[in-house]
HTML snippet that shows the backbone in 3Dmol.js (N, CA, C, O; Angstrom):
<script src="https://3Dmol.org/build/3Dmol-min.js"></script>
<div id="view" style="width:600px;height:400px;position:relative"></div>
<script>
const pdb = `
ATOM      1  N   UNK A   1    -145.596  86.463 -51.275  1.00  0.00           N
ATOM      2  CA  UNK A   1    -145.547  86.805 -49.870  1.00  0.00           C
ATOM      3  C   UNK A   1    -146.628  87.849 -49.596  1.00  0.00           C
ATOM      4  O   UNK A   1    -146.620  88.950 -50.146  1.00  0.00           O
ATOM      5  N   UNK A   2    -147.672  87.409 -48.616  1.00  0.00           N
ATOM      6  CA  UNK A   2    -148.392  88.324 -48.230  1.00  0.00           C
ATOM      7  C   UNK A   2    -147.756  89.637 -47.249  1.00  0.00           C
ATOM      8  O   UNK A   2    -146.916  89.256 -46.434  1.00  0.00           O
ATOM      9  N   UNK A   3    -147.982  90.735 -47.241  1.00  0.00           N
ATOM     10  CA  UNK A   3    -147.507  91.761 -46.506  1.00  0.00           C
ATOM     11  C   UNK A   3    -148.314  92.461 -46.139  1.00  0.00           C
ATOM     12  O   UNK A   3    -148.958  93.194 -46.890  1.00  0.00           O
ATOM     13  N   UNK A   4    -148.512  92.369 -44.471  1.00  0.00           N
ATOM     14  CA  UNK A   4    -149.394  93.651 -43.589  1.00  0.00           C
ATOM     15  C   UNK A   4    -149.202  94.818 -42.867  1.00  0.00           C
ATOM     16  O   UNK A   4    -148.177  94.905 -42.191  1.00  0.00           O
ATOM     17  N   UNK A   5    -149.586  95.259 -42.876  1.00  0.00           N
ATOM     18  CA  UNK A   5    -149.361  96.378 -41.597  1.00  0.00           C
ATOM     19  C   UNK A   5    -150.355  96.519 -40.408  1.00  0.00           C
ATOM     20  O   UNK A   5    -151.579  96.615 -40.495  1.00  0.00           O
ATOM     21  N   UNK A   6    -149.398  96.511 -38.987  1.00  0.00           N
ATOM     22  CA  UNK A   6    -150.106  96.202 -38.071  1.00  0.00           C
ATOM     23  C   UNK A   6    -149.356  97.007 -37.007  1.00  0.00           C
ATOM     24  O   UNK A   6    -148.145  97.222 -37.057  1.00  0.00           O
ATOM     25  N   UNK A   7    -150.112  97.399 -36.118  1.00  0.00           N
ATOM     26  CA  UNK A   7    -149.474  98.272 -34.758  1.00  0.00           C
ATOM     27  C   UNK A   7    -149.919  97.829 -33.708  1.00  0.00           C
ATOM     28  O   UNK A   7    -150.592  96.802 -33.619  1.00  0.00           O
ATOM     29  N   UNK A   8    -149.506  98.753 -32.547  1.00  0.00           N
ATOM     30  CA  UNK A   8    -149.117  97.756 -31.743  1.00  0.00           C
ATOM     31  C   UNK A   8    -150.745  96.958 -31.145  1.00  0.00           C
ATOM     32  O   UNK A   8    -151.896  97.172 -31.526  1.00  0.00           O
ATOM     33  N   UNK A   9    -150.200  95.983 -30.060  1.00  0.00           N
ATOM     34  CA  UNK A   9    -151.904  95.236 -29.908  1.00  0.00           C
ATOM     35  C   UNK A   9    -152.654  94.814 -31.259  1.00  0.00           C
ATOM     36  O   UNK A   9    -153.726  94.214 -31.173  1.00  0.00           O
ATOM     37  N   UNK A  10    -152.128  95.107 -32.441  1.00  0.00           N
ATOM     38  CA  UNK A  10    -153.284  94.380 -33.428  1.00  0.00           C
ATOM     39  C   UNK A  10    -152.431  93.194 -33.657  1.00  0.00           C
ATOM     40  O   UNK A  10    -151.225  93.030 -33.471  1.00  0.00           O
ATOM     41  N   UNK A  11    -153.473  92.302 -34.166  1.00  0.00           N
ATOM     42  CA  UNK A  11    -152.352  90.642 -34.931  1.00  0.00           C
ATOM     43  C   UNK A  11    -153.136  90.439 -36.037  1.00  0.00           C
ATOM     44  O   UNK A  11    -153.849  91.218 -36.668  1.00  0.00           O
ATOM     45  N   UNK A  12    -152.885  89.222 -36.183  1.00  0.00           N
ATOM     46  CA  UNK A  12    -153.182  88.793 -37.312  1.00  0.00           C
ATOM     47  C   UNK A  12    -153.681  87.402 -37.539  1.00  0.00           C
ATOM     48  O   UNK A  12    -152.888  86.690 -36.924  1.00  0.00           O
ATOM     49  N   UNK A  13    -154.730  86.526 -38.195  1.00  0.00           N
ATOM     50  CA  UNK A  13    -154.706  85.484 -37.276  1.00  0.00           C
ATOM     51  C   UNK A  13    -154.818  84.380 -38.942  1.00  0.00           C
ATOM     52  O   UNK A  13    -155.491  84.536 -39.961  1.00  0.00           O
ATOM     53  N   UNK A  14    -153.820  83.315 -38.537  1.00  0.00           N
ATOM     54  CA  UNK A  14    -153.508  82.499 -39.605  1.00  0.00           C
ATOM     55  C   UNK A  14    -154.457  80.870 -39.573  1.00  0.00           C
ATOM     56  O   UNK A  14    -154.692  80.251 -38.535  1.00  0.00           O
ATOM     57  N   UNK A  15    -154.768  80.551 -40.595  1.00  0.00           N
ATOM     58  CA  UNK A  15    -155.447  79.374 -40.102  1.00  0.00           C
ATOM     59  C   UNK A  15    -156.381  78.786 -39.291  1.00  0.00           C
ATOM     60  O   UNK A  15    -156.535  77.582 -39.084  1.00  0.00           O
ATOM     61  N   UNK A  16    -157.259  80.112 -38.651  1.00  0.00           N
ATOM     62  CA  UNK A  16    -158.085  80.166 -37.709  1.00  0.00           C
ATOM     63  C   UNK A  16    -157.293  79.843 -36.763  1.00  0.00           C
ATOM     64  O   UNK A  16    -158.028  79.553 -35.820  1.00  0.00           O
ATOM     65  N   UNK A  17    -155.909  79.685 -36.366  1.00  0.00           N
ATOM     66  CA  UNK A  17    -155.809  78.434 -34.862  1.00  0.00           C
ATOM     67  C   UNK A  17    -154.443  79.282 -34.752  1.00  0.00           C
ATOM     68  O   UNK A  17    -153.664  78.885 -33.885  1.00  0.00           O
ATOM     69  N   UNK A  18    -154.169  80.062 -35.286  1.00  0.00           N
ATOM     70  CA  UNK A  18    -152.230  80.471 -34.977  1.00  0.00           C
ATOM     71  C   UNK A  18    -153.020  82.116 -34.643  1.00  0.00           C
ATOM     72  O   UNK A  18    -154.164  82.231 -35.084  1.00  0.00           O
ATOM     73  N   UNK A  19    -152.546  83.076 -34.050  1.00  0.00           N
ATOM     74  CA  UNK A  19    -152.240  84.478 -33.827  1.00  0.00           C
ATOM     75  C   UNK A  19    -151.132  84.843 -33.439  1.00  0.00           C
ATOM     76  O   UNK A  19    -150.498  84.428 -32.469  1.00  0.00           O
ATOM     77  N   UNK A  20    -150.761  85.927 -34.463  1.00  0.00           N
ATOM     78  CA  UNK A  20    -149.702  86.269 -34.403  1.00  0.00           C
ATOM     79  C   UNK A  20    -149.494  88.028 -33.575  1.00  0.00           C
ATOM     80  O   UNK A  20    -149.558  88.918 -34.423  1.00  0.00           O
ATOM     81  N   UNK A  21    -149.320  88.431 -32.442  1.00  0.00           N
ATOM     82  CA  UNK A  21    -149.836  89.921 -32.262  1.00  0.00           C
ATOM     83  C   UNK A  21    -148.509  90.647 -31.827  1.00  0.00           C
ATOM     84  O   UNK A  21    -147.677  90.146 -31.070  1.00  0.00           O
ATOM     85  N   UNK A  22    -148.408  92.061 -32.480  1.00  0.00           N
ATOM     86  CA  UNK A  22    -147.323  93.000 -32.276  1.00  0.00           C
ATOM     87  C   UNK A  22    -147.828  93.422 -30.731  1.00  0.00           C
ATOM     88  O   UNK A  22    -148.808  94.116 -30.461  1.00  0.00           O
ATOM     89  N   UNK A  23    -146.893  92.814 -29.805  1.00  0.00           N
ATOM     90  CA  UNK A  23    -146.399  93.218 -28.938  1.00  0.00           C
ATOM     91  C   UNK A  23    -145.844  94.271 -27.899  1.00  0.00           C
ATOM     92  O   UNK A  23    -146.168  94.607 -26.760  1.00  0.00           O
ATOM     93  N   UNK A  24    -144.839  94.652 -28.821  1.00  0.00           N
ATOM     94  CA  UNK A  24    -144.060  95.954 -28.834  1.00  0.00           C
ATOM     95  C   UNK A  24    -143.150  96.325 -29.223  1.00  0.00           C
ATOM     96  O   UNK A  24    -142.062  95.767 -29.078  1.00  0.00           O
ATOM     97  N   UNK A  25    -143.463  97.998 -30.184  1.00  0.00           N
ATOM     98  CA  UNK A  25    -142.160  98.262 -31.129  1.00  0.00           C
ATOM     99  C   UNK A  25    -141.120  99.071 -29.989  1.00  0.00           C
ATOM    100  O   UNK A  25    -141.309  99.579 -28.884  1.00  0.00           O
ATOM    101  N   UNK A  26    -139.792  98.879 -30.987  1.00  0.00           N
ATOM    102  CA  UNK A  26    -139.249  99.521 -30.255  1.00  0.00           C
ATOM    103  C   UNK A  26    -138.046  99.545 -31.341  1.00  0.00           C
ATOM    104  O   UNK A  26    -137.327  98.562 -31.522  1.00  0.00           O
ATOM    105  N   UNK A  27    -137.859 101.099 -32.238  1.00  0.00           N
ATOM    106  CA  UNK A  27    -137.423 101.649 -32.745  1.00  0.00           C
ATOM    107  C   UNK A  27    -137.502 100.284 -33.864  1.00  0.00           C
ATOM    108  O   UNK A  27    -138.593  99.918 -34.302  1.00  0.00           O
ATOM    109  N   UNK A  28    -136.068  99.525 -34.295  1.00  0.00           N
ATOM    110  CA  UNK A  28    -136.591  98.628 -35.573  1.00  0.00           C
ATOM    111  C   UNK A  28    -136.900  97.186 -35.424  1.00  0.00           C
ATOM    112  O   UNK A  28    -137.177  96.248 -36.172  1.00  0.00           O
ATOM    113  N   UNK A  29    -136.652  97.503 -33.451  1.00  0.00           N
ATOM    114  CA  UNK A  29    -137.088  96.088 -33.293  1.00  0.00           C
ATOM    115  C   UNK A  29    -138.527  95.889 -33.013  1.00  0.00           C
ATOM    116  O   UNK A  29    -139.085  96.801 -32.403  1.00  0.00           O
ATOM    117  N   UNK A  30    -139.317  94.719 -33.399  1.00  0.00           N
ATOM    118  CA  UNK A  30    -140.648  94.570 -32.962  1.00  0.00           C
ATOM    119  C   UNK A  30    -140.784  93.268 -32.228  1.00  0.00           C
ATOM    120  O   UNK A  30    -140.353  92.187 -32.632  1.00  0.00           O
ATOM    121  N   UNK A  31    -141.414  93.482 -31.132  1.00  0.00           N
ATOM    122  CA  UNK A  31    -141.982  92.207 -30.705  1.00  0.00           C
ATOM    123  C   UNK A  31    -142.732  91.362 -30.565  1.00  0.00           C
ATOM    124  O   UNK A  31    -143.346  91.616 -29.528  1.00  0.00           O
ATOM    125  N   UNK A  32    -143.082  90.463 -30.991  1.00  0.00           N
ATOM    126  CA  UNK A  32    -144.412  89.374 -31.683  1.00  0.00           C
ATOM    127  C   UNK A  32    -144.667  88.411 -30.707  1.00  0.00           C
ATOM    128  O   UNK A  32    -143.810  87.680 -30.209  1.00  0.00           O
ATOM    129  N   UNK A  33    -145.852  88.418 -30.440  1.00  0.00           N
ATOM    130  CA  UNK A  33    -146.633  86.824 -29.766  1.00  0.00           C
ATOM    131  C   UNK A  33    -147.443  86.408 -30.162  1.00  0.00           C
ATOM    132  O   UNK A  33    -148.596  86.724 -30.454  1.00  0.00           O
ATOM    133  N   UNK A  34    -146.463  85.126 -30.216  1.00  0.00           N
ATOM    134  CA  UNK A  34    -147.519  83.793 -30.993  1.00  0.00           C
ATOM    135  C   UNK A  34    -147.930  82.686 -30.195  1.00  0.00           C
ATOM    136  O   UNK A  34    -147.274  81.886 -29.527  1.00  0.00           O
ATOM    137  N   UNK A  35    -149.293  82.820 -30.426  1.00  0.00           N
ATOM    138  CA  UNK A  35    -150.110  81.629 -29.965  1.00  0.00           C
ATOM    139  C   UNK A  35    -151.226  80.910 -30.786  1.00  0.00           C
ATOM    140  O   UNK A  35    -152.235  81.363 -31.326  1.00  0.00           O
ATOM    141  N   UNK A  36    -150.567  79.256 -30.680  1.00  0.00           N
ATOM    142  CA  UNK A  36    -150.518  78.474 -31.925  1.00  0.00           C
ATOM    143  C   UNK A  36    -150.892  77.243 -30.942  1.00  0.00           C
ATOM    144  O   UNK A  36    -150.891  77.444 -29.727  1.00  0.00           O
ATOM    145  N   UNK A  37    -151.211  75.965 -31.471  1.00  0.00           N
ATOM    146  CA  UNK A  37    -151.502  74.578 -30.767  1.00  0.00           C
ATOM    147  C   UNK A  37    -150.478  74.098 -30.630  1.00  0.00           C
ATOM    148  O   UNK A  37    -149.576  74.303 -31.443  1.00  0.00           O
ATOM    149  N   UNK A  38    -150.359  73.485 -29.786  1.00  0.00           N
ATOM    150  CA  UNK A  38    -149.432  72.537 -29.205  1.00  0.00           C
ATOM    151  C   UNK A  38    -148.255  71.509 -30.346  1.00  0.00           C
ATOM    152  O   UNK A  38    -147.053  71.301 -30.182  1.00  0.00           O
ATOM    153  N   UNK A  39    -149.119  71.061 -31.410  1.00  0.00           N
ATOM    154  CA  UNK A  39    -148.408  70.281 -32.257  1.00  0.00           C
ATOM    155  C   UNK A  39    -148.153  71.288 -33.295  1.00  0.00           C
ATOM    156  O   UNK A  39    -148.367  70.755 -34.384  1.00  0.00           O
ATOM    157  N   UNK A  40    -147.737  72.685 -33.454  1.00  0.00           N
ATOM    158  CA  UNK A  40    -147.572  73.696 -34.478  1.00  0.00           C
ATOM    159  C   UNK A  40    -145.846  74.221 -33.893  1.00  0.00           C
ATOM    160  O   UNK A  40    -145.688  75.280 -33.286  1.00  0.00           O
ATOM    161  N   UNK A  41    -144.939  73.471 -34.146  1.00  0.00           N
ATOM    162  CA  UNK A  41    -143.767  74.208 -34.274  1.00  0.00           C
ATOM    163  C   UNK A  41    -143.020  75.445 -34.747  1.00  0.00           C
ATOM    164  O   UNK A  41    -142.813  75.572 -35.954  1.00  0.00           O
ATOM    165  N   UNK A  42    -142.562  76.449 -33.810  1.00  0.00           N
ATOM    166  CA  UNK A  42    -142.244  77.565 -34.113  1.00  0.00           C
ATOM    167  C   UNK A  42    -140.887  78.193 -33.678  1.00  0.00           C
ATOM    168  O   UNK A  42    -140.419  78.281 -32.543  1.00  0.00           O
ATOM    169  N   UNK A  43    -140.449  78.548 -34.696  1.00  0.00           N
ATOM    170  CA  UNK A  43    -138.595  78.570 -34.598  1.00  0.00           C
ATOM    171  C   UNK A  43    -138.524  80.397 -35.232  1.00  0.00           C
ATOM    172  O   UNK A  43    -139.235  81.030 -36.012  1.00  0.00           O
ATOM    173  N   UNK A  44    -137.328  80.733 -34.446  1.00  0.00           N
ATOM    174  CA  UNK A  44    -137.053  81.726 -35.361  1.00  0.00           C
ATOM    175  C   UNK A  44    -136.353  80.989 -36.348  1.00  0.00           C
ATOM    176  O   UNK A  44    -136.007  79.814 -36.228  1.00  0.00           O
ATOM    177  N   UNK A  45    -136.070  82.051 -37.771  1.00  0.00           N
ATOM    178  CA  UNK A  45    -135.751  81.138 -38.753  1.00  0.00           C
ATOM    179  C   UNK A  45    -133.824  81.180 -39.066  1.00  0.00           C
ATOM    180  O   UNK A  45    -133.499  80.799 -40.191  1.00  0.00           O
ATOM    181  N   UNK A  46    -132.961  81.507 -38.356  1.00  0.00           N
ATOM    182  CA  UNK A  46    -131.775  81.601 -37.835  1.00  0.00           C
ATOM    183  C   UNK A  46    -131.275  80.557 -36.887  1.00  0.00           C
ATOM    184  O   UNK A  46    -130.113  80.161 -36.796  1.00  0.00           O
ATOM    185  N   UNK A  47    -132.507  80.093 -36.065  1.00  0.00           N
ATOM    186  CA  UNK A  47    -133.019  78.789 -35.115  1.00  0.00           C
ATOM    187  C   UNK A  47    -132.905  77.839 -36.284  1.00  0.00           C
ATOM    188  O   UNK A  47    -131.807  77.487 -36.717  1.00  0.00           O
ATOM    189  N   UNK A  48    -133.930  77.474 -36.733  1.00  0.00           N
ATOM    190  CA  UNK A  48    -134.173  77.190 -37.701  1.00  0.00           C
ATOM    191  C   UNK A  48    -133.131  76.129 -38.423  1.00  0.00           C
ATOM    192  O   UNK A  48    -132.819  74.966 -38.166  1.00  0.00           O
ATOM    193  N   UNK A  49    -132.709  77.140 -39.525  1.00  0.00           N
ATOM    194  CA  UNK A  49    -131.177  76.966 -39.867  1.00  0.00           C
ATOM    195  C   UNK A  49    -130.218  76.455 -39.339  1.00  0.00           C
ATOM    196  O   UNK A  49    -129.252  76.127 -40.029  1.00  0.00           O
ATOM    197  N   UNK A  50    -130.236  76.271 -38.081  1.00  0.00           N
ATOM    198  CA  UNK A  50    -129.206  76.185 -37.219  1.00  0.00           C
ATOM    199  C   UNK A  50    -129.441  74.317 -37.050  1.00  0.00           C
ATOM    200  O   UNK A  50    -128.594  73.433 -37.172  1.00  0.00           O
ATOM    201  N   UNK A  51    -130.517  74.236 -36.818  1.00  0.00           N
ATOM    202  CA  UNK A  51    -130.733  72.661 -36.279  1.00  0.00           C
ATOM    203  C   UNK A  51    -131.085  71.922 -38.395  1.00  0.00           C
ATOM    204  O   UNK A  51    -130.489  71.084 -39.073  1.00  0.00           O
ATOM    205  N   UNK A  52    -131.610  72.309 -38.515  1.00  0.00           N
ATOM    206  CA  UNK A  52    -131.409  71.783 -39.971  1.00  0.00           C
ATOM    207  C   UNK A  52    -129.860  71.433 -40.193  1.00  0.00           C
ATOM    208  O   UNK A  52    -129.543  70.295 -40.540  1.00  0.00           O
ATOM    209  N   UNK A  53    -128.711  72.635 -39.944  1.00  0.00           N
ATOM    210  CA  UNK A  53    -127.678  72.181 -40.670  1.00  0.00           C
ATOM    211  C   UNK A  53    -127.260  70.744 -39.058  1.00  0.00           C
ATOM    212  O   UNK A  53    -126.938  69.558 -39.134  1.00  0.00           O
ATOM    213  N   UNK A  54    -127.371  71.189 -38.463  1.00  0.00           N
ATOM    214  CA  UNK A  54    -126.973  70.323 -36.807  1.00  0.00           C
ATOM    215  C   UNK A  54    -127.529  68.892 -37.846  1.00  0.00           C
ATOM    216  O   UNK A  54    -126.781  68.074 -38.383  1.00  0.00           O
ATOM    217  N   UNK A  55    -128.902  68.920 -37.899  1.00  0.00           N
ATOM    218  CA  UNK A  55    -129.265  67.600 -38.343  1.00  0.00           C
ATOM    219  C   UNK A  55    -128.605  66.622 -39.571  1.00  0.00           C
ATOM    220  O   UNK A  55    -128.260  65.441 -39.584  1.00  0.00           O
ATOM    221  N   UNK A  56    -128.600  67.858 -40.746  1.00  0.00           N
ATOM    222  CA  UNK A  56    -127.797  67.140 -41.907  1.00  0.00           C
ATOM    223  C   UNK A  56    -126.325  66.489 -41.531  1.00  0.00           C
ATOM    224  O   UNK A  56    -125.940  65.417 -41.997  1.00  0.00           O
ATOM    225  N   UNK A  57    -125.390  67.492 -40.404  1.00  0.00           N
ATOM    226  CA  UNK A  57    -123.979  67.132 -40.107  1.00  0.00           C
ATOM    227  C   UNK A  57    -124.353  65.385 -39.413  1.00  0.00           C
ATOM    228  O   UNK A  57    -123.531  64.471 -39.470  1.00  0.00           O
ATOM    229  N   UNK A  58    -125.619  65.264 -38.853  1.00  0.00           N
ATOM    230  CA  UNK A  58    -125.534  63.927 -37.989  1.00  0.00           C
ATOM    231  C   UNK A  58    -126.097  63.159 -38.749  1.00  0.00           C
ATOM    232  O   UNK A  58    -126.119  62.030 -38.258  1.00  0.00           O
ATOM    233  N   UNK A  59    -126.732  63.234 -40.054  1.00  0.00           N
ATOM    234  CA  UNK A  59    -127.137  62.564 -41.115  1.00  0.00           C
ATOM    235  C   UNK A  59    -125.814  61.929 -41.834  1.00  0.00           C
ATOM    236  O   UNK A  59    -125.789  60.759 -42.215  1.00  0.00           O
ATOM    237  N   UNK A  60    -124.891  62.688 -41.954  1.00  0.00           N
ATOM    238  CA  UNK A  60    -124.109  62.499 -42.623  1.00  0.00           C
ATOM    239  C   UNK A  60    -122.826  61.676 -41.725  1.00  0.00           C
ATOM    240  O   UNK A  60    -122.033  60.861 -42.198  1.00  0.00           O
ATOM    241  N   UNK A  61    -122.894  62.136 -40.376  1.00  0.00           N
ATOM    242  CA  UNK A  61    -122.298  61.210 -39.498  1.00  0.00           C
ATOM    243  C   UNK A  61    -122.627  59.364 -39.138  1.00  0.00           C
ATOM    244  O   UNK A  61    -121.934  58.380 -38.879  1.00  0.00           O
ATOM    245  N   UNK A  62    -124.315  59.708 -39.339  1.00  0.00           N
ATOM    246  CA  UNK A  62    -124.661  57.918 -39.108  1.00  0.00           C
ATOM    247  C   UNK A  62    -124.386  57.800 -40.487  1.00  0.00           C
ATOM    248  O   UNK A  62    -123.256  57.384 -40.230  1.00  0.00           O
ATOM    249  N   UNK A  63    -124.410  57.791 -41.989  1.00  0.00           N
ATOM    250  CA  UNK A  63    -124.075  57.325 -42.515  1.00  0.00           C
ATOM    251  C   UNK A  63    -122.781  56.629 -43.009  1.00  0.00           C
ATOM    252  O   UNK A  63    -122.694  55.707 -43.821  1.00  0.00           O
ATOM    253  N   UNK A  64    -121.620  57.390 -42.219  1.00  0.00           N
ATOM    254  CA  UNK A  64    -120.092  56.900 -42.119  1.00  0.00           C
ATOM    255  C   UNK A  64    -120.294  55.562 -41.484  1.00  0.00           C
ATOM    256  O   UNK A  64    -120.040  54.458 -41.966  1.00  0.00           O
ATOM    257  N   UNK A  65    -120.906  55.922 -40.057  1.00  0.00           N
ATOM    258  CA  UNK A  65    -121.039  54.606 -39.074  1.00  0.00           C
ATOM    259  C   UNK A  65    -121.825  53.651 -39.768  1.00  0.00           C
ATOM    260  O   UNK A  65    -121.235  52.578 -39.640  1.00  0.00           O
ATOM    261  N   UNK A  66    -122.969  53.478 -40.512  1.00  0.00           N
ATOM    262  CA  UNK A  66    -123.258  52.631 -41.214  1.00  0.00           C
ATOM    263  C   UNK A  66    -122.302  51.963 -41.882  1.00  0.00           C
ATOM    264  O   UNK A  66    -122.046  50.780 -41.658  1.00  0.00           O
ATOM    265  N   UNK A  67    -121.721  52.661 -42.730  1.00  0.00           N
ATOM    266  CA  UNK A  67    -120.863  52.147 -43.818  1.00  0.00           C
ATOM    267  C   UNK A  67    -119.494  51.232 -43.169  1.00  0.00           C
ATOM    268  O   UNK A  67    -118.775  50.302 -43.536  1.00  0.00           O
ATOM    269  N   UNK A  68    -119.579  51.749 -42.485  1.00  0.00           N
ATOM    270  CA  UNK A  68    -118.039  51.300 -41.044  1.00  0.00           C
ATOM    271  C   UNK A  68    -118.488  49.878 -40.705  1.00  0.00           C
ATOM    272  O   UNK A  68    -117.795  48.884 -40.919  1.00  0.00           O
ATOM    273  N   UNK A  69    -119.910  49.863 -40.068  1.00  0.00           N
ATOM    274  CA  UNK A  69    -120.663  48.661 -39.395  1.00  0.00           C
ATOM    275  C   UNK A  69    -120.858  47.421 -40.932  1.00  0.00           C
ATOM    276  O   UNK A  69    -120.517  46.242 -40.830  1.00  0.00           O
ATOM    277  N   UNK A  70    -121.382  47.946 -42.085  1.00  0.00           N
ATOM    278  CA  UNK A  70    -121.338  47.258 -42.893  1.00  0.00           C
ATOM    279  C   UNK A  70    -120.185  46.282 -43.670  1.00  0.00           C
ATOM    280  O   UNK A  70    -120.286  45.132 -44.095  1.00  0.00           O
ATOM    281  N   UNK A  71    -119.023  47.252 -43.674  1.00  0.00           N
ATOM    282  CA  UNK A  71    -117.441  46.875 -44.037  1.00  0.00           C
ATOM    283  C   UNK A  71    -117.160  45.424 -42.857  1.00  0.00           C
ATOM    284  O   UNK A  71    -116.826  44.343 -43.342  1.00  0.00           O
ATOM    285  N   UNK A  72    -117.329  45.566 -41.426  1.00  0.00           N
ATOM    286  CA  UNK A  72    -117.237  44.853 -40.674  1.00  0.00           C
ATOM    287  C   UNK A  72    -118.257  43.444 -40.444  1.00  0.00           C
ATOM    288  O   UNK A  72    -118.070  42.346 -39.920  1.00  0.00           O
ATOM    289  N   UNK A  73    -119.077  43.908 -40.925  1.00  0.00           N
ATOM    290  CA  UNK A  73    -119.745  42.755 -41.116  1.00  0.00           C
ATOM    291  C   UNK A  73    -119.779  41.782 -42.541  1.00  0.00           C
ATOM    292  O   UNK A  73    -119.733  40.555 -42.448  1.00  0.00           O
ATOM    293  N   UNK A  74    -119.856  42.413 -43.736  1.00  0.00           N
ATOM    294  CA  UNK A  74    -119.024  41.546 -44.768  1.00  0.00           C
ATOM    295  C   UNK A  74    -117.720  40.877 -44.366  1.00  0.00           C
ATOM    296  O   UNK A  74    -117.669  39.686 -44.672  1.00  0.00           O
ATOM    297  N   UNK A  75    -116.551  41.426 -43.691  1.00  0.00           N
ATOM    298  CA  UNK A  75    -115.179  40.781 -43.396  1.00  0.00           C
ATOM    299  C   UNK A  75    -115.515  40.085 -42.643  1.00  0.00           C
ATOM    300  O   UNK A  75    -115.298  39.025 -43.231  1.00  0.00           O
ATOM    301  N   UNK A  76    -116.116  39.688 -41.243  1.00  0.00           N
ATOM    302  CA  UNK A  76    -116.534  39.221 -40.444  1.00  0.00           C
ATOM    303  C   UNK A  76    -117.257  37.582 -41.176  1.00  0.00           C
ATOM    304  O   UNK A  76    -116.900  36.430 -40.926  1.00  0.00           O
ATOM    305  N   UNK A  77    -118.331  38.058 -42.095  1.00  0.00           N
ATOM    306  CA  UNK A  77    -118.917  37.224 -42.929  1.00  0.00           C
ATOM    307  C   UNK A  77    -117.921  36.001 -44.242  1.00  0.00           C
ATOM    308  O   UNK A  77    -117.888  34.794 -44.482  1.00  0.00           O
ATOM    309  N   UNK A  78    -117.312  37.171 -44.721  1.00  0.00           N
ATOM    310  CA  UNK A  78    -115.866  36.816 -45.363  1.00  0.00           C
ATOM    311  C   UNK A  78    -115.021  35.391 -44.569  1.00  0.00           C
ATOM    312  O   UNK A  78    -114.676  34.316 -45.059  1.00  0.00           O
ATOM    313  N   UNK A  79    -114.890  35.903 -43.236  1.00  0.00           N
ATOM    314  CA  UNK A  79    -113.639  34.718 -42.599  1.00  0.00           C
ATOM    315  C   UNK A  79    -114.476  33.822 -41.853  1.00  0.00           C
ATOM    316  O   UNK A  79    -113.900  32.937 -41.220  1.00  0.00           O
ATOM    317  N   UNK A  80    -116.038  33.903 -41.797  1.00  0.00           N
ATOM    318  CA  UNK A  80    -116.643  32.759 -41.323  1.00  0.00           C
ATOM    319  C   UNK A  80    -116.977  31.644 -42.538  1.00  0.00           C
ATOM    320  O   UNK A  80    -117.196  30.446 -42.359  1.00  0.00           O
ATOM    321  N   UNK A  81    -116.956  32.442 -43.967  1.00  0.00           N
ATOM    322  CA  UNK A  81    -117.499  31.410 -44.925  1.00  0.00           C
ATOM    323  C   UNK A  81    -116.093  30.317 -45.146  1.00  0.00           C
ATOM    324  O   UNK A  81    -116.183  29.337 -45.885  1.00  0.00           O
TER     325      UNK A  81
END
`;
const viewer = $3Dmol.createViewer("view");
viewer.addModel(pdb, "pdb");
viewer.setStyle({}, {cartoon: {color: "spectrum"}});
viewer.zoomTo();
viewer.render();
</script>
């Protein structure tokens, strides 16, 4: 992990194309603006976390319904043969 130090109005700039600039402190909170391209997604990482697990729970939901749709279509298949 790289680690900087930066105050306020300075940034930092990643990849030529992302800047990241301290904003404003305020006691331990700091505030950051980022400006990045359009196709560069940016989450806090609590955000983050949050839709990852959202996604796995609905990963794991179409796969029931698969399995449901499949059962029904073998039986289905079953009483036509």
């Amino acid at each position: 992990m790289l680690i900087l130090t930066r105050k306020k109005d300075e940034a930092i700039i990643i990849d030529d194309k992302i800047k990241v600039k301290v904003v404003e402190i305020d006691g331990n909170k700091i505030k950051l603006g980022i400006e990045a391209p359009d196709d560069v997604t940016i989450h806090r990482e609590e955000v983050l976390k949050e839709i990852l697990k959202e996604n796995k729970q609905a990963l794991k939901q179409k796969r029931v319904l698969n399995r449901d749709y499949t059962s029904r279509i073998k039986e289905f298949i079953a009483k036509k043969g």
